[in-house]
C-alpha positions as CSV (number, residue, x, y, z in Angstrom):
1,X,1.5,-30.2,-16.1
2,X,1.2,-33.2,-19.0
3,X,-1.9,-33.1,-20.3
4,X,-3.7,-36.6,-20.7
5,X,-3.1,-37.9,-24.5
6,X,-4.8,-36.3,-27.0
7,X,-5.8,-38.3,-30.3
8,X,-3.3,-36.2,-32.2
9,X,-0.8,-37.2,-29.6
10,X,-1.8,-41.4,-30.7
11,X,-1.2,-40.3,-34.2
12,X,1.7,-38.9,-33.8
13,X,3.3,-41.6,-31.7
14,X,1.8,-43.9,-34.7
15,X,3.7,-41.5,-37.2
16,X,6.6,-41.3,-35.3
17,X,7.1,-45.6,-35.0
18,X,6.6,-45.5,-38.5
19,X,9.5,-42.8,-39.3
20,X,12.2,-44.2,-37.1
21,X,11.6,-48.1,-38.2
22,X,11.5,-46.7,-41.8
23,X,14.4,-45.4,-41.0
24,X,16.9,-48.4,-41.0
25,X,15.7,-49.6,-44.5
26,X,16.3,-46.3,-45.9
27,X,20.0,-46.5,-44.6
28,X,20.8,-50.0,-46.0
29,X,19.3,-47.9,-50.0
30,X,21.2,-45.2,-49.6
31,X,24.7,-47.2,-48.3
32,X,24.0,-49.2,-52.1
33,X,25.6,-45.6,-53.6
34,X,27.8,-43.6,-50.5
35,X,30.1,-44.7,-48.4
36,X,29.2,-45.0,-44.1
37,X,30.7,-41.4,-43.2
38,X,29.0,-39.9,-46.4
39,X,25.3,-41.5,-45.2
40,X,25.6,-40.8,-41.6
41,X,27.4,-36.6,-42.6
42,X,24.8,-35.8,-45.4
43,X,21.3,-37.0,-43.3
44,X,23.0,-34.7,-40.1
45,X,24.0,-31.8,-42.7
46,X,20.6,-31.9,-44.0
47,X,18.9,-32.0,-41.2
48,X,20.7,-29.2,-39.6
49,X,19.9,-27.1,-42.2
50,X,16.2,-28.1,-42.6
51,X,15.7,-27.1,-38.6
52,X,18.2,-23.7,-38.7
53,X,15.5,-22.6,-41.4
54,X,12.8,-23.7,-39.3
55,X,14.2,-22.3,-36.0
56,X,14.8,-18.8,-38.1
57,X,11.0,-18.9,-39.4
58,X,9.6,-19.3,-36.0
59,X,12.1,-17.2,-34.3
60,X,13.1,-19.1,-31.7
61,X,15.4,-18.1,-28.8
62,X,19.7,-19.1,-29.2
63,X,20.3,-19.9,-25.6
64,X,23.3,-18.0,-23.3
65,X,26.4,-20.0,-24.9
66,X,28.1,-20.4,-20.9
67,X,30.9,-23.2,-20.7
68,X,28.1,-25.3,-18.9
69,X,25.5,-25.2,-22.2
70,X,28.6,-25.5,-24.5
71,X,29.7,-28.9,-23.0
72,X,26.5,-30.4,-22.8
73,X,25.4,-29.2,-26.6
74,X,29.0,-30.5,-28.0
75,X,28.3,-34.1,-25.6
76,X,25.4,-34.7,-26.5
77,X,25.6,-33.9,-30.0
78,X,28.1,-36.2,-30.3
79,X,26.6,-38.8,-28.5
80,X,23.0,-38.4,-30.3
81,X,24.1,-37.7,-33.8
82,X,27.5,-38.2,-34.9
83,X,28.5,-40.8,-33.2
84,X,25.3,-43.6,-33.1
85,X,24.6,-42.1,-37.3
86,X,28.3,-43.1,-38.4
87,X,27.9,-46.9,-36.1
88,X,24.6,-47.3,-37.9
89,X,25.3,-47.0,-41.4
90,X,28.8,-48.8,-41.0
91,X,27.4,-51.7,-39.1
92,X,24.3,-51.6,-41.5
93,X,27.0,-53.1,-44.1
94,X,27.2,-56.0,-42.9
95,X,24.0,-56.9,-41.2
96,X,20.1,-57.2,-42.0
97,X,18.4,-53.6,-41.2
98,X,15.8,-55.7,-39.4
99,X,18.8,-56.1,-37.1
100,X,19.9,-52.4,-36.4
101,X,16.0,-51.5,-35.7
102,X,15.9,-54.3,-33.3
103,X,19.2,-53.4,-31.3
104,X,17.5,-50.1,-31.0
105,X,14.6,-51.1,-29.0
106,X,17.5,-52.1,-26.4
107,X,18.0,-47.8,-25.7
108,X,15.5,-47.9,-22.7
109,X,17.0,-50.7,-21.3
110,X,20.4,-49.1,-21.3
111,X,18.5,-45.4,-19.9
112,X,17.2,-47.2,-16.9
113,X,20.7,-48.5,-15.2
114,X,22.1,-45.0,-16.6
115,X,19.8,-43.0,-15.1
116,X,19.8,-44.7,-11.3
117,X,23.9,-44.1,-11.4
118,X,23.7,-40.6,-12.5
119,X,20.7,-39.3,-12.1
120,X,17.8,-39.8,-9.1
121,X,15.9,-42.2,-11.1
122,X,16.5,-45.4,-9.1
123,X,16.0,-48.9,-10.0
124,X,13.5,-51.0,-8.3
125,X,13.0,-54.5,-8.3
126,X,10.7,-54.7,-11.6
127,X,13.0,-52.5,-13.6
128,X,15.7,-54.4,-12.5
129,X,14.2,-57.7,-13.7
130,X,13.0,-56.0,-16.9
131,X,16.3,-54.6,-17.7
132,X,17.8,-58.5,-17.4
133,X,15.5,-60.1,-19.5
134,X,15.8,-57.3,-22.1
135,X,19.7,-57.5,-21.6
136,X,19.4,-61.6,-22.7
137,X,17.2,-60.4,-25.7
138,X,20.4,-58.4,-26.6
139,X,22.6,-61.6,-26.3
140,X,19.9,-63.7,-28.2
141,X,20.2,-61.4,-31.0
142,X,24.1,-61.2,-31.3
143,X,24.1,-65.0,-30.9
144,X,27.1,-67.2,-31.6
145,X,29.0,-64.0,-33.6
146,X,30.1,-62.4,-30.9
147,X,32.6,-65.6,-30.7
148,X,33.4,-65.0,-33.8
149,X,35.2,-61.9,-33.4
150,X,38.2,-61.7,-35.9
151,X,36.7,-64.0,-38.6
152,X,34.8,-61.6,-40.3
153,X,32.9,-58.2,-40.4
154,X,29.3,-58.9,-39.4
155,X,30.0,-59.5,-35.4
156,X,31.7,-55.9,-35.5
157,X,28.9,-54.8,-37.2
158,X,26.5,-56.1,-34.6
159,X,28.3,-54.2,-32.0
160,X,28.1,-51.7,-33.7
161,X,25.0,-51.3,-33.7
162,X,24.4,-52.0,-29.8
163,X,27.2,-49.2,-29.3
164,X,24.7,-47.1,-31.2
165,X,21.9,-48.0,-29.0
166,X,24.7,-47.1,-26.2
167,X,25.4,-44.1,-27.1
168,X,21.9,-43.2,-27.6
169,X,20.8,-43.9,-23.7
170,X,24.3,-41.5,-22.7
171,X,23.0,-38.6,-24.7
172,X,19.2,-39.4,-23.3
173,X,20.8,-38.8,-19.9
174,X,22.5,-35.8,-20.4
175,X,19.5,-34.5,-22.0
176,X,17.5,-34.8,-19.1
177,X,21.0,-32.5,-17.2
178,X,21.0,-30.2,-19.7
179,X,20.4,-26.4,-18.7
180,X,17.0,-25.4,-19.8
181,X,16.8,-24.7,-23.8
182,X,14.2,-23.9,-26.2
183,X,13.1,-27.5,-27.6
184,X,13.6,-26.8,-31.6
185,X,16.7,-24.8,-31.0
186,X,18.1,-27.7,-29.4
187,X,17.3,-30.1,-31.7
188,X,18.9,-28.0,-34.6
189,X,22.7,-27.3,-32.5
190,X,22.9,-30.7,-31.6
191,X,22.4,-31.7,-35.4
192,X,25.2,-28.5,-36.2
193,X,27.4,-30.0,-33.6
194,X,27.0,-33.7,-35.2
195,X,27.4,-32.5,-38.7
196,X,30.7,-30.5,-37.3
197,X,31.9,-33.7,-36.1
198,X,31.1,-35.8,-39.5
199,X,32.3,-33.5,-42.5
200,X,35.9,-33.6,-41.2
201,X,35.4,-37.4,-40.8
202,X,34.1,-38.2,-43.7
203,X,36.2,-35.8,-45.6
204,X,39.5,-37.7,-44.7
205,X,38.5,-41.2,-44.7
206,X,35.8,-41.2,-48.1
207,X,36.6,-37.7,-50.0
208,X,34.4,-35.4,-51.5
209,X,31.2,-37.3,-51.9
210,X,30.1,-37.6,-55.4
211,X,26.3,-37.9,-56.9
212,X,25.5,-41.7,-57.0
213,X,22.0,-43.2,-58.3
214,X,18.7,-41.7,-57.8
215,X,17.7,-44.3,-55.7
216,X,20.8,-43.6,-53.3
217,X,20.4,-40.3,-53.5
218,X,16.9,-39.6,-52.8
219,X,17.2,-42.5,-49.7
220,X,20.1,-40.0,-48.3
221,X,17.4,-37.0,-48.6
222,X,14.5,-39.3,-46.8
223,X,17.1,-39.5,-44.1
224,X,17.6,-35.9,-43.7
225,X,14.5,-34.5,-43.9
226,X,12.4,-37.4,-42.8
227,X,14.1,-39.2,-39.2
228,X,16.2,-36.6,-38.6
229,X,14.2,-33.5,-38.9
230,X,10.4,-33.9,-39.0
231,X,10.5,-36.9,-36.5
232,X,12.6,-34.7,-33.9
233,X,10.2,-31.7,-34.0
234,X,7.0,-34.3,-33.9
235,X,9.3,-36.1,-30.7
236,X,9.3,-32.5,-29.1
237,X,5.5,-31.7,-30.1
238,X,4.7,-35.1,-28.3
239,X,6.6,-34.8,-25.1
240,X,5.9,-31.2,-24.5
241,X,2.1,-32.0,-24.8
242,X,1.8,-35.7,-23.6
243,X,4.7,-36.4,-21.9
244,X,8.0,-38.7,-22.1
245,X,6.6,-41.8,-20.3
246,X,3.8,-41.8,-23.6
247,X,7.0,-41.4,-25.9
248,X,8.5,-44.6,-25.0
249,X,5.2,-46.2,-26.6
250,X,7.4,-45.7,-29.9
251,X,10.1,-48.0,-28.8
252,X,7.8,-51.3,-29.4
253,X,6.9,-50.3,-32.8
254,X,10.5,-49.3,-34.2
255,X,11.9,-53.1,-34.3
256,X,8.5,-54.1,-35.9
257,X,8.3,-52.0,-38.9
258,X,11.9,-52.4,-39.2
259,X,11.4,-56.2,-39.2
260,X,8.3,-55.8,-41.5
261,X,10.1,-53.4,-43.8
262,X,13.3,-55.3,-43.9
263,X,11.2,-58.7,-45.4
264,X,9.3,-57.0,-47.4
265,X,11.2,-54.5,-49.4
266,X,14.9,-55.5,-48.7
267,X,13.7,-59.4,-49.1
268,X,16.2,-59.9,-46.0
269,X,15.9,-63.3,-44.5
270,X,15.3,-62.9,-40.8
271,X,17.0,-66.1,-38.4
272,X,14.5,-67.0,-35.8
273,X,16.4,-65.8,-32.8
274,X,16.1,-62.3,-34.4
275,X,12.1,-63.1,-33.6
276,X,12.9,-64.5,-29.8
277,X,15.2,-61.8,-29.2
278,X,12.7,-59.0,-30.2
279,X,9.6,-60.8,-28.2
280,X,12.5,-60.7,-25.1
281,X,13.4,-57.1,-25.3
282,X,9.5,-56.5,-25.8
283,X,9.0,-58.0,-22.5
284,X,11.1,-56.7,-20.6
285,X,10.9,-53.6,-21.9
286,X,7.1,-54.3,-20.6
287,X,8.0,-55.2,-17.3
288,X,10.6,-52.7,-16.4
289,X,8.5,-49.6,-17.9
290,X,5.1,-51.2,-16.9
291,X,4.3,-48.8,-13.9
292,X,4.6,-45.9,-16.3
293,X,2.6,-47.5,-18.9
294,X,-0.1,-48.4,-16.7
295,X,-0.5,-44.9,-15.2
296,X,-0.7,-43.4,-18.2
297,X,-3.5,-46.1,-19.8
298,X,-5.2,-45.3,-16.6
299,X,-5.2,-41.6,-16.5
């Protein structure tokens, strides 16, 4: 049973807003010296290897490899690592980073209508009107490019980035199907299976990756070490001891530090719909997670 939060549980959810929203920053430094592929293969590839090590010092469990586990560790890899790190760092091209972190606040609101088809999570009313005001946050912040399709790069880019979102809240479902798994183990296939899928990638469509500026260079480190492997084992640390419904506290800090980050070390110059969009996502986010929220605060 889910303990109720510990302190250590509050500064870890503050730890873990901070990682992920520093996260999108990071991305736009290191794409100054490697290519899309090269960004989104070498954070995965480090991160794999930082949690294999990890997994072989604390000796955790490889789970029976039946055709079952194998799909859902080769899905969801590829929905929660290959595919959402190479849509980030080449829609990150061409839009602010304040943007991406933003687009990824839209994940729960993608989970919730997932989650009543396929799983027996169903929708009420609230989440249903929390869902729609989110979803017109998400047209807010596209605005008029999506009409501009064809004219340019940065529309693409801002799908992009919602696909990312996308593919996050598919993997987040099949999570919650997969067979039972040791939590760390997890976490370290699914980043083999992404890095699988991203070495051939990158290989054929950027080459062998050479060493760029130390600036680049030690962003694309940050990125494997930092977001991709400390923040999943501090994730699984959080859920295991305070539960998910605390976990989605994260998803109103992410698009703030990425905003803050954004205009203060990029110097990107935010429009002000990116500002209505985020206060709509953050309400409806609000309202369609507020039962959850409100137990928890209570308990």
């Amino acid at each position: 049973m889910t303990k109720p939060p510990t302190s250590s549980n509050w500064i870890s959810i503050l730890i873990l807003g901070l990682i992920w929203g520093l996260t999108f920053m990071v991305v736009a430094i290191a794409l100054e010296g490697y290519g899309p592929l090269t960004v989104a293969c070498a954070r995965t590839t480090l991160g794999a290897i930082a949690l294999l090590a990890l997994m072989q010092l604390l000796q955790r469990p490889l789970p029976e490899f039946t055709p079952e586990m194998r799909w859902y560790l080769i899905t969801i890899g590829v929905l929660n690592t290959a595919i959402p790190f190479a849509l980030l760092s080449w829609g990150q091209q061409y839009v602010p980073s304040a943007f991406a972190g933003i687009s990824m606040s839209a994940v729960p609101l993608f989970v919730l209508p997932l989650a009543h088809i396929f799983t027996d999570e169903k929708l009420n009313l609230r989440n249903a009107l929390g869902i729609s005001l989110g979803f017109v946050g998400a047209v807010v912040l596209i605005g008029p490019g999506i009409l501009r399709i064809g004219t340019g790069l940065e529309p693409l880019g801002q799908l992009a980035c919602i696909a990312a979102a996308f593919s996050y809240a598919v993997s987040g479902i099949l999570t919650r199907r997969c067979p039972p798994i040791d939590p760390i183990t997890m976490a370290a296939l699914l980043l083999c299976v992404g890095a699988v899928a991203l070495i051939p990638s990158m290989l054929i469509v950027e080459g062998v990756p050479t060493v760029s500026d130390p600036r680049s260079t030690i962003a694309i480190i940050a990125l494997g070490l930092l977001p991709t492997a400390l923040a999943a084992l501090i994730r699984v640390a959080t859920i295991r001891t305070a539960g998910a419904v605390f976990l989605t506290l994260v998803n109103y800090q992410v698009p703030l530090w990425s905003m803050l980050f954004g205009v203060w070390i990029l110097n990107e110059v935010l429009p002000l719909r990116f500002f209505a969009a985020l206060g709509l996502i953050l309400l409806g986010l609000a309202i369609s997670q507020g039962g959850g929220l409100r137990r928890l605060l209570l308990r």
